[in-house]
N, C-alpha and C positions, 0 to 999 in steps of 0.2 A: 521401555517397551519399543525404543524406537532407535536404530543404533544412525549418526547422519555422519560423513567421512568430515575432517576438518579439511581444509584449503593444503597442508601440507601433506595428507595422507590419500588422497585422491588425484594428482597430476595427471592432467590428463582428460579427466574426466568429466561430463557436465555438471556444474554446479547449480542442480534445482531436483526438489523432490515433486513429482508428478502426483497429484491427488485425483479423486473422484467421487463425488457426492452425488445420488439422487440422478445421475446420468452427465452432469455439470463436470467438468475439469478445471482446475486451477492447479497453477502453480506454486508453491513456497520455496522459499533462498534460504540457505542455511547463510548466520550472521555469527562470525567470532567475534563476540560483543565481550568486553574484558572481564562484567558481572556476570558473564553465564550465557553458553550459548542458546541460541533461538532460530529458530526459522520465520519468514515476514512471508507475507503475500508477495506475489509478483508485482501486483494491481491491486488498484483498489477495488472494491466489493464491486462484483458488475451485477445487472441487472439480473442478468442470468442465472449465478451461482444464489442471489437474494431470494428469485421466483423459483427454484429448484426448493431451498430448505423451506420457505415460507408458503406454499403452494401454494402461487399465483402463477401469473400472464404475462408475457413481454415481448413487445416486437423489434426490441433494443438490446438483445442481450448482451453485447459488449460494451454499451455504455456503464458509466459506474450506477451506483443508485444513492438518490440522492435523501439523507435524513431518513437511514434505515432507523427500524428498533432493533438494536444492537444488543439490547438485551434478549430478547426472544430469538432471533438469530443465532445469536452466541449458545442459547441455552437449546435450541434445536441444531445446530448442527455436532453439538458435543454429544445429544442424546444418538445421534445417528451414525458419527463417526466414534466414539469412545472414546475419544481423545479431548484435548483443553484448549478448543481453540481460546484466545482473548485479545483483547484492545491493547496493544504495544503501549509502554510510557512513554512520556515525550523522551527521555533521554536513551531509551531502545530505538526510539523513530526519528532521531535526530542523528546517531549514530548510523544507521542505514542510509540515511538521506544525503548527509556525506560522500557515503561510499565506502563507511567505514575503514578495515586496515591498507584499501585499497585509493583511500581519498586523494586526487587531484588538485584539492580547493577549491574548486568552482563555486561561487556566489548561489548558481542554483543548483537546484541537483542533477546533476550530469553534467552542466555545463554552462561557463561565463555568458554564454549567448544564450536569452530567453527563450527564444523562439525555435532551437535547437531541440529543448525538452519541454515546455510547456504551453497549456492553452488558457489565458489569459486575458485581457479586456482587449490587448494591441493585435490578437490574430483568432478568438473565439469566435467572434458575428454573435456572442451573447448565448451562445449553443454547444451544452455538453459536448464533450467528441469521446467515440469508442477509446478505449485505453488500447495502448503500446500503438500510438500511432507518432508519435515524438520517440526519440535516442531515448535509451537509458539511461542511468549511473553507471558507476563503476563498479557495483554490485549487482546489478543486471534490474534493477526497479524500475518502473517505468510510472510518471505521472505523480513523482511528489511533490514538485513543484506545477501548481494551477493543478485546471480541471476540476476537481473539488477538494476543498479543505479535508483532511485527514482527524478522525477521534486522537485522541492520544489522554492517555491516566495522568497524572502529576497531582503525589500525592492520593487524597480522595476527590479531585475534582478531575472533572472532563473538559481539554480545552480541544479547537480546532488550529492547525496550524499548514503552513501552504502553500496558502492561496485559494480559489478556485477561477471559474472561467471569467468573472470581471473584477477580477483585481488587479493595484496595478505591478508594474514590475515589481515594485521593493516589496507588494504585500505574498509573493510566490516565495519567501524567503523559508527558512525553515525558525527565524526568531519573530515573525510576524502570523497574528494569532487573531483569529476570525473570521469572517466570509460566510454570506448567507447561502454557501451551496457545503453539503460536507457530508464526509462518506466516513465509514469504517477502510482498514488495511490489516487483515487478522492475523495474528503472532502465533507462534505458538514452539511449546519447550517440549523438546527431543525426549 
């Protein structure tokens, strides 16, 4: 239902599909992931796009939100848009976090320097920050590393992986799993 150009069939051209829910914008990245492509959030889940599907109240809306239900979320925004959003696996959201075909190496996502890409125990003040206010990746993602731990599938369990805003350097990694602060980053297959 959904046709997205691959990286060699678009030159040129932006790489992000522009959505619209309930009034709420978001953006999705198309990922040539090698098991099948997908598109990922730009950001994590903001407050905004949460309180748009779940009808509530926000005077934060570009912060992420923290310890959504992901499941009603998930299950209201599919009713709305007809399509599958869902909760990427760790090995789709570690592939992204990378930077995928595009990866650098970087320790964190986007980049060797923490404080470059993420908000963390050493520069949060202990306080959420709006998303894309740190560099991206190399896939254009902003905030996998800190801010708040990220859902991810593996197998049938649900882990968080990260970081969020007080953790320390090594726990913003993408092999370091847990943090009391932690958001959804919605996938979804073309």
């Amino acid at each position: 239902f959904m046709n997205v150009p691959s990286d060699s069939s678009h030159i040129g051209w932006q790489n992000t599909v522009m959505m619209k829910v309930n009034g709420v914008e978001f953006t999705m990245i198309p990922v040539d992931y090698p098991e099948g492509f997908f598109l990922l959030a730009e950001t994590e889940l903001t407050q905004g796009l949460y309180c748009a599907i779940m009808n509530k109240t926000t005077s934060t809306p570009q912060r992420p939100y923290d310890s959504p239900n992901y499941t009603d979320f998930l299950h209201n925004i599919n009713t709305l848009t007809g399509l599958g959003f869902y909760m990427p696996t760790y090995k789709e959201w570690v592939f992204a976090y990378i930077g995928g075909n595009k990866s650098k190496g970087y320790f964190y996502s986007g980049s060797n320097i923490i404080d470059d890409v993420a908000w963390y125990s050493g520069n949060s003040n202990n306080t959420y920050h709006d998303v894309k206010q740190l560099q991206p990746n190399e896939l254009g993602f902003y905030d996998m590393s800190g801010n708040m731990s990220e859902y991810v599938l593996s197998g049938n369990t649900i882990y968080t992986y990260g970081g969020c805003l007080n953790s320390s350097r090594n726990g913003c990694h993408y092999t370091s799993s847990g943090g009391n602060c932690h958001t959804l980053r919605m996938a979804l297959k073309p």
